[in-house]
C-alpha positions as CSV (number, residue, x, y, z in Angstrom):
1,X,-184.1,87.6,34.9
2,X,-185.3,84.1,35.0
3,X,-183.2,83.5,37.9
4,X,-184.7,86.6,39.8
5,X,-188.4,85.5,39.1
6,X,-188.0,81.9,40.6
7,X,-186.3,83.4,43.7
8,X,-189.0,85.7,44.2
9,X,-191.7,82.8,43.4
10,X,-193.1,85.0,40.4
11,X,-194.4,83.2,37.5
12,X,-192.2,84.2,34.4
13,X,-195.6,85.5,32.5
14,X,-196.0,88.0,35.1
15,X,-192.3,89.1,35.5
16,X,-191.4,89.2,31.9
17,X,-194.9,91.7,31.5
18,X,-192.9,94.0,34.1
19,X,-189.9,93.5,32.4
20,X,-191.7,95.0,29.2
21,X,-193.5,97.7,31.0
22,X,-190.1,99.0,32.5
23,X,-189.0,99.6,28.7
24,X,-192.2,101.0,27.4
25,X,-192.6,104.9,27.2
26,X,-196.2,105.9,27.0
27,X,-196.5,108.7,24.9
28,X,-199.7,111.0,24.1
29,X,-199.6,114.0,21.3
30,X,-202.5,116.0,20.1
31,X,-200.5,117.4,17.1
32,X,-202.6,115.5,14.5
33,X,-201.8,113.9,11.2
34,X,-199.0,116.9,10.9
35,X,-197.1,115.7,13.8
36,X,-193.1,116.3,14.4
37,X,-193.5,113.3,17.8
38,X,-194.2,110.4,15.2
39,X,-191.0,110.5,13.3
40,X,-189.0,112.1,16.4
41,X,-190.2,108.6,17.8
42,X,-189.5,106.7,15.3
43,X,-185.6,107.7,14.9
44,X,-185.2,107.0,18.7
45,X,-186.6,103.6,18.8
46,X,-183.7,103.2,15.7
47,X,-180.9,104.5,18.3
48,X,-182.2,102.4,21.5
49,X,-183.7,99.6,19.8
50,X,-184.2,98.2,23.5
51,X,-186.9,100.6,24.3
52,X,-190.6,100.5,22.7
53,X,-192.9,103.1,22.6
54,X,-196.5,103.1,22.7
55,X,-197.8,106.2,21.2
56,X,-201.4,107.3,21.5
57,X,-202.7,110.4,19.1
58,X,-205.7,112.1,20.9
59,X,-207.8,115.2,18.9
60,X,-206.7,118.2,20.4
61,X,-209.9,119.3,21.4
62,X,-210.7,116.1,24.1
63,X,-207.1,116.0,24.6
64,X,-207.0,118.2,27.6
65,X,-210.3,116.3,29.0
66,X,-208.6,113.4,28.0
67,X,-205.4,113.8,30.6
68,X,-207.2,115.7,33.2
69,X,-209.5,112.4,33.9
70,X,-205.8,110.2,33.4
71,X,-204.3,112.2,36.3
72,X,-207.7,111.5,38.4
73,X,-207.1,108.3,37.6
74,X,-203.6,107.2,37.9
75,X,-203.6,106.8,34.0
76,X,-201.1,109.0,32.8
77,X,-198.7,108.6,29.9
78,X,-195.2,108.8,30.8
79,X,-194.3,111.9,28.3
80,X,-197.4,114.0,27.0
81,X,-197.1,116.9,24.8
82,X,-199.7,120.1,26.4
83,X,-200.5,123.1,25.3
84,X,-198.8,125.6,27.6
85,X,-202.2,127.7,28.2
86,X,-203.1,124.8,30.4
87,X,-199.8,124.1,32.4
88,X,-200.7,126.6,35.1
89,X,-203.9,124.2,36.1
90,X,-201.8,121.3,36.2
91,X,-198.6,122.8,37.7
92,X,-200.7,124.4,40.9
93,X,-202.2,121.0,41.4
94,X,-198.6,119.6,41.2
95,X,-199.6,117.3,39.0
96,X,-196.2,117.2,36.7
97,X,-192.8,115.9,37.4
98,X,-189.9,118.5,38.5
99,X,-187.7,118.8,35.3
100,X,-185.6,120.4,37.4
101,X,-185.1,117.5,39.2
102,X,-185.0,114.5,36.7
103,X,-182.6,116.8,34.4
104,X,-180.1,118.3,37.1
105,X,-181.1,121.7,34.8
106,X,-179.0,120.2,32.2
107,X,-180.7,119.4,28.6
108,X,-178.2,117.4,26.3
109,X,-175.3,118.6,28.6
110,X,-175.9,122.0,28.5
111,X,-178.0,124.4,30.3
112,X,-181.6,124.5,29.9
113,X,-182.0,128.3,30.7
114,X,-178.8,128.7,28.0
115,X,-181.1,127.2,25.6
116,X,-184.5,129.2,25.5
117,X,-185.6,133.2,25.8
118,X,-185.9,134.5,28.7
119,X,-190.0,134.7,28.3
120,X,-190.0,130.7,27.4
121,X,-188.1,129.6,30.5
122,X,-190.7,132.2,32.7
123,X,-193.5,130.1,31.0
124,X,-191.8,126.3,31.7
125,X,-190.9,127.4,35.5
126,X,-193.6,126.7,38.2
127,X,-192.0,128.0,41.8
128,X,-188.7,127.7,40.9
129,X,-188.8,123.9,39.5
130,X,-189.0,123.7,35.7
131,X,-192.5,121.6,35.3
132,X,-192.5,121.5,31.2
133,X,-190.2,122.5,28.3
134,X,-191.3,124.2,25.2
135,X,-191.0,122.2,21.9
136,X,-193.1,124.7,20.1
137,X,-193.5,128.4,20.7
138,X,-196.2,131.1,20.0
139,X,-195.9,134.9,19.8
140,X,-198.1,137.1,17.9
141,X,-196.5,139.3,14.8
142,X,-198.7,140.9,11.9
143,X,-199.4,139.4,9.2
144,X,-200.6,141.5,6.3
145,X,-201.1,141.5,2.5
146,X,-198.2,143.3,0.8
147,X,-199.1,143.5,-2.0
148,X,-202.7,145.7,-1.2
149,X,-200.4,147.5,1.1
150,X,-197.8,148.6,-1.8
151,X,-200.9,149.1,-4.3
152,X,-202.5,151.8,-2.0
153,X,-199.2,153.0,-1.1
154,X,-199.4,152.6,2.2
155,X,-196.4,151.8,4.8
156,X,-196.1,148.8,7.3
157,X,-197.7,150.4,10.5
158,X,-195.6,149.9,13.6
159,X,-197.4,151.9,16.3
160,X,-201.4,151.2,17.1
161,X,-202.2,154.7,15.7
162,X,-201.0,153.7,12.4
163,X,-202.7,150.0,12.3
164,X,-206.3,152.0,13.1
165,X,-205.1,154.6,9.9
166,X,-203.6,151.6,8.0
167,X,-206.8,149.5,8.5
168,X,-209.0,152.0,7.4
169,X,-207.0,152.6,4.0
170,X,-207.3,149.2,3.2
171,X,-210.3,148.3,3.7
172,X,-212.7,147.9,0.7
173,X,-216.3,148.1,0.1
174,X,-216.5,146.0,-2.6
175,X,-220.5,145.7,-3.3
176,X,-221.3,149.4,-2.7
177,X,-223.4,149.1,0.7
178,X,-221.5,151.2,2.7
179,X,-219.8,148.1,4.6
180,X,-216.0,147.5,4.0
181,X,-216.0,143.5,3.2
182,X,-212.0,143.2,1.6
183,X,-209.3,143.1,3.2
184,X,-209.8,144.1,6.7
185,X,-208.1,143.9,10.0
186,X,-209.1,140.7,11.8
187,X,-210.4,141.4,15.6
188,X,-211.0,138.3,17.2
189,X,-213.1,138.5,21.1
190,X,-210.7,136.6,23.1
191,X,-207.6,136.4,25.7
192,X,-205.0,135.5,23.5
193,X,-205.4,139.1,22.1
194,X,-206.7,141.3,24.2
195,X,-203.5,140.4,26.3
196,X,-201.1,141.4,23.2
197,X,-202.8,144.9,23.7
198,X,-202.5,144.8,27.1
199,X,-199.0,143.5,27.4
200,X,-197.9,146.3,24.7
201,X,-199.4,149.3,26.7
202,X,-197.8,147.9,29.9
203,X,-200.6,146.3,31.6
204,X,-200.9,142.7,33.5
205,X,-203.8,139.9,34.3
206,X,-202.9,139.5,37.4
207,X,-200.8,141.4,40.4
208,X,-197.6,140.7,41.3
209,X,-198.8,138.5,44.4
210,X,-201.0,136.6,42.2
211,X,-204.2,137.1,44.4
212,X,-206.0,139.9,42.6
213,X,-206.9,141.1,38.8
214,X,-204.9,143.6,37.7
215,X,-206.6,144.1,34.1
216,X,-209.1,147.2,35.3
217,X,-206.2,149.8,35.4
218,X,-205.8,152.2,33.0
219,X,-203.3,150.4,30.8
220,X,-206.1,147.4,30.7
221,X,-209.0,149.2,29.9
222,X,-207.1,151.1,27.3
223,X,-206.2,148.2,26.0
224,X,-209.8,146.9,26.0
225,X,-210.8,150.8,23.9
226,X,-208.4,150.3,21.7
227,X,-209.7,147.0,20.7
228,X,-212.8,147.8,19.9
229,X,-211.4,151.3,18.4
230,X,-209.6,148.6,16.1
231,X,-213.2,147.0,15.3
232,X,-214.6,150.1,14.4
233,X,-211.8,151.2,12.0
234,X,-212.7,148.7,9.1
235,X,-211.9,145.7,11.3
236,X,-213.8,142.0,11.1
237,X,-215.0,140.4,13.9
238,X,-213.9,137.0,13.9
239,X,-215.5,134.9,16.9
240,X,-216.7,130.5,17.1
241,X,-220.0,131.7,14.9
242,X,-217.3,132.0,12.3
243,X,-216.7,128.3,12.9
244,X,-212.4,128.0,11.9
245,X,-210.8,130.0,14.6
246,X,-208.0,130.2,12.3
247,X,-209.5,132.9,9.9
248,X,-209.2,131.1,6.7
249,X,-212.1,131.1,5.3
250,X,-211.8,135.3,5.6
251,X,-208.3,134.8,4.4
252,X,-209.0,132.7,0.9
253,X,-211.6,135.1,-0.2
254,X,-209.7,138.0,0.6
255,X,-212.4,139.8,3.2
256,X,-209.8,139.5,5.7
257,X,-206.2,141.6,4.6
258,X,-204.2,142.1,8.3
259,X,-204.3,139.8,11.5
260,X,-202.2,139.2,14.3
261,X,-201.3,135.6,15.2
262,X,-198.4,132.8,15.8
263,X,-196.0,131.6,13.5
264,X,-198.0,128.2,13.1
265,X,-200.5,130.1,10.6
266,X,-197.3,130.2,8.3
267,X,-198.0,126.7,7.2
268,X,-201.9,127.3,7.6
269,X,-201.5,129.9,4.9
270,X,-199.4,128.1,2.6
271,X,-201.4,125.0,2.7
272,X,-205.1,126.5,2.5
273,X,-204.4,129.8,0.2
274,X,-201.5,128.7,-2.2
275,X,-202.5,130.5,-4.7
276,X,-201.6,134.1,-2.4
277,X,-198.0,133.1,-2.3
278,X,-196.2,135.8,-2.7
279,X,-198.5,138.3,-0.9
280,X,-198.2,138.1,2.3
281,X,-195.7,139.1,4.8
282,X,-194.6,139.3,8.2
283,X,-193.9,142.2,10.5
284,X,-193.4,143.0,14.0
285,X,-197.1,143.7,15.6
286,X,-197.8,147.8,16.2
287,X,-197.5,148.4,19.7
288,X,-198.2,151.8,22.2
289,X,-195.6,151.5,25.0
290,X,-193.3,148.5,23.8
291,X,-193.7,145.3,22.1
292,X,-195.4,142.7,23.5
293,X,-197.6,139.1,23.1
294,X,-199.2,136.0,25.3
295,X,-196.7,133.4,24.8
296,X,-197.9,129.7,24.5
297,X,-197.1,127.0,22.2
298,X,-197.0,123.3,23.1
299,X,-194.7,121.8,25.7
300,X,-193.2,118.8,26.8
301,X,-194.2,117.0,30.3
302,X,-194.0,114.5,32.3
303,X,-196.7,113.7,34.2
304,X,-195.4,112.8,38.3
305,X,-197.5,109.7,38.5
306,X,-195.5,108.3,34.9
307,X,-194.3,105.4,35.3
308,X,-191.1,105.6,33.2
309,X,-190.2,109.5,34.1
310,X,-186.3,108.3,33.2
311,X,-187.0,107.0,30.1
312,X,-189.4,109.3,29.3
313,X,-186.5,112.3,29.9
314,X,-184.3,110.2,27.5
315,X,-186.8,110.9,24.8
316,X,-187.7,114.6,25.5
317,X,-184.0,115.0,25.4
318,X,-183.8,113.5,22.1
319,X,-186.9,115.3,20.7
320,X,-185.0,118.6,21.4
321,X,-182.1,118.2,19.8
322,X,-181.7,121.0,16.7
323,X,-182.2,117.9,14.3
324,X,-185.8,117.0,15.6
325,X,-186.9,120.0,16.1
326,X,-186.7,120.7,12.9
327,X,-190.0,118.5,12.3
328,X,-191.4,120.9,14.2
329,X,-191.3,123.2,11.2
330,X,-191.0,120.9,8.5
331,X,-193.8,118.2,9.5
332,X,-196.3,120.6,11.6
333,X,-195.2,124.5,10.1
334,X,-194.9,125.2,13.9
335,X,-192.0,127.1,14.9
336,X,-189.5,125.1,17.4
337,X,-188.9,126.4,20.3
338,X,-184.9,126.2,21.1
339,X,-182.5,129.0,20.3
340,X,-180.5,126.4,18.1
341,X,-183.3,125.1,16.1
342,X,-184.3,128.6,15.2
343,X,-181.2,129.3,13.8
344,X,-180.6,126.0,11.2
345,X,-180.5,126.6,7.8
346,X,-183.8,125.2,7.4
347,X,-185.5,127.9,9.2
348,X,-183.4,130.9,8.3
349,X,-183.7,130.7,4.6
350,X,-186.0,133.0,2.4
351,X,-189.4,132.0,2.4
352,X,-190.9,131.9,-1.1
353,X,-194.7,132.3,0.3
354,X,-193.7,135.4,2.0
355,X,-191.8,137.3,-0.9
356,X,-188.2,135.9,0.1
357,X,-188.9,137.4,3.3
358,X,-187.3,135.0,6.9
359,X,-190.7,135.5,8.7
360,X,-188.6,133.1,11.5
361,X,-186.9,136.2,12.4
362,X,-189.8,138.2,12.7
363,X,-191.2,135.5,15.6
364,X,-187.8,135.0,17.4
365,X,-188.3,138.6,18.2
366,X,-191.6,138.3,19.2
367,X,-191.3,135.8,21.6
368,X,-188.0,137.3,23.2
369,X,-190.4,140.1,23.9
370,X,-193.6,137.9,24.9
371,X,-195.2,137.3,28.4
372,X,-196.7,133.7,29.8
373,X,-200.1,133.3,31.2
374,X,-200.3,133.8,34.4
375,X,-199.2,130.3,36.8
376,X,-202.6,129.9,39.0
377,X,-204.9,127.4,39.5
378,X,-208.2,128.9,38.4
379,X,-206.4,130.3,34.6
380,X,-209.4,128.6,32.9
381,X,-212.1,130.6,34.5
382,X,-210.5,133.6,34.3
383,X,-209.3,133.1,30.9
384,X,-212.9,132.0,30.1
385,X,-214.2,135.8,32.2
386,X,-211.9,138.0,29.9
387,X,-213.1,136.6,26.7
388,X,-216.3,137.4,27.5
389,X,-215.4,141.0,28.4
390,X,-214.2,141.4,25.4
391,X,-217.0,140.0,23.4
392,X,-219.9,142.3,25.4
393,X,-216.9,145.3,24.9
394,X,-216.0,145.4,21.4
395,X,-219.5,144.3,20.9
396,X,-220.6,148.2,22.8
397,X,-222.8,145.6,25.1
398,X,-221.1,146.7,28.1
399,X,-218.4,149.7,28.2
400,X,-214.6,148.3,28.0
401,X,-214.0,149.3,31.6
402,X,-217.4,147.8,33.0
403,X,-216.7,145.0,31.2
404,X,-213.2,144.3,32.6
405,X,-214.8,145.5,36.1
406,X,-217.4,142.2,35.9
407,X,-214.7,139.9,35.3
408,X,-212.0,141.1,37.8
409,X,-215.0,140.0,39.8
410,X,-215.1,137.3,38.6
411,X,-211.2,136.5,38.6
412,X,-210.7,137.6,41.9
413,X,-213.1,135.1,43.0
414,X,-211.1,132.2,41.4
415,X,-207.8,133.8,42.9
416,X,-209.3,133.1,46.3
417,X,-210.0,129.2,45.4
């Protein structure tokens, strides 16, 4: 090296600072104190002691802020992880690296399609190129508390007529004033959601050319009736007033008793509610036509302006092998996102919190079953336009098919940008 610096007239400061760069892998991760990246990391480094990492931890809620202004920039990290909500704004601006590409479709010497449902390799393809891979997954299922639902003798409701009947029954009114306040069915205003509903009753966001809403048709506003059918039937709104989109505080003093949501809220449960273990349990969400959830979860990328993309695939390689993504589980209580990790022994054993149940089978299912955002550039307006037809539909400020009418409007009009 020396020899190649004085050839080229560099001083040995500068060249050696190149030299150092070229073995540095800038990572970011908005994961948290709970993160499965740090020790991933960490047990690399150990098995190619020649490569240092510089990891960054960002909040989650700047985070996306955060890269957007690094891609402006010229900033980026080399390997990032993203939530997969916002891969269709980066993907359209072909801001990410072709996986495809850099991995010759090949992830530790097998195929990456080989490796992942069918619904997870939809979400990490962009035009044909894979543009992210999944390290985490999330589907909705229900979660519900058994042991109200064996006490009132009531069965596990698998169809959305029997969650409305189910969430009636188990609702309490538990200060007399005509109001149930125990155990009801959390209905939360939002995309994430309403798209369960309408991917279960056969509906779409968008049509198939991608240019126009598709979420006014009958199976969307449907949808949309049913949700607020669900409100009315002894459900609890649960919106940002509430201030912990997670539903916990509902959860620990019992007002909420049934919610749909991703297999993450399997270690929010067991760390903020302890005391319930044994309660709660995990089922397949009711559905009209067939089952059906948004699938997200956080994903791997790398970021086509990194500087290190090769080194940077060494590590995501290494970070989804079945033995790290385990940490996935066992660090963050997220569920990994690989066929193979879902099936180590770790994940497939009874779970005491959930009455010896394997809730991991309950999610596999789910997301074999689950449906991507749609890949366009203007997903956060129109995400943004649906959530508020919900809120002004379930509210019975606008009527669920007026409501979906203003923001197909609206999401048309971002289509065309």
């Amino acid at each position: 090296m020396i020899a190649a610096c004085a050839m080229a007239g560099t001083s040995l400061a500068a060249c050696s600072s190149d030299d150092a760069d070229a073995n540095t892998i800038v990572v970011w991760d908005y994961y948290g104190s709970a993160t499965p990246v740090k020790p991933a990391i960490e047990a690399y480094k150990k098995k190619h002691p020649g490569i240092k990492v510089d990891y960054q931890v960002y909040d989650y809620d700047t985070f996306q802020e955060k890269l957007s202004t690094a891609f402006s920039s010229n900033s980026a990290p080399d390997l990032a992880t993203i939530d997969m909500t916002w891969v269709p704004t980066y993907a359209s601006q072909d801001l990410l690296s072709d996986l495809s590409e850099i991995s010759g479709e090949k992830l530790n010497g097998a195929s990456i399609d080989s490796q992942y449902t069918k619904g997870s390799v939809d979400a990490m393809t962009y035009k044909g190129h894979k543009i992210a891979l999944a390290y985490d997954f999330d589907a909705y299922a229900l979660y519900y508390r058994k042991d109200i639902l064996e006490a009132k003798g009531l069965k596990v409701p698998t169809t959305w007529d029997e969650l409305v009947e189910v969430s009636k029954a188990m609702a309490e009114d538990s200060n007399g004033d005509g109001k149930p306040d125990k155990y009801q069915m959390q209905v939360r205003p939002d995309t994430f959601q309403y798209s369960q509903f309408l991917f279960q009753n056969g509906g779409s966001i968008v049509d198939k050319s991608g240019k126009k809403a598709a979420f006014t048709s009958p199976e969307g506003v449907q949808a949309m009736e049913y949700m607020k059918k669900l409100l009315d039937s002894g459900g609890l709104l649960w919106d940002d007033s509430q201030g912990d989109s997670t539903g916990l505080p509902g959860i620990s003093d019992e007002r909420i008793g049934m919610f749909l949501n991703g297999p993450y809220m399997m270690g929010v449960l067991k760390d903020g509610v302890p005391g319930q273990a044994g309660k709660w349990a995990v089922a397949q969400a009711p559905f009209a036509k067939k089952p059906g959830s948004y699938l997200g979860g956080t994903g791997l990328v790398i970021p086509a302006s990194a500087k290190n993309p090769k080194k940077a695939w060494s590590l995501m390689q290494f970070m989804l092998t079945p033995e790290q993504q385990e940490l996935v589980y066992t660090k963050a209580g997220a569920a990994p996102a690989t066929k193979a990790a879902l099936k180590s022994p770790k994940l497939s054993q009874p779970d005491p919190f959930f009455g010896g149940q394997k809730p991991f089978e309950v999610f596999e299912k789910a997301m074999a079953t689950a449906t991507p955002f749609p890949y366009v550039a203007g997903w956060p307006d129109i995400d943004q336009e649906i959530t508020k037809a919900v809120a002004s539909a379930i509210r019975g400020r606008k009527t669920p098919k007026g409501a979906l009418e203003d923001a197909a409007k609206k999401t048309d009009e971002a289509l065309r940008q």
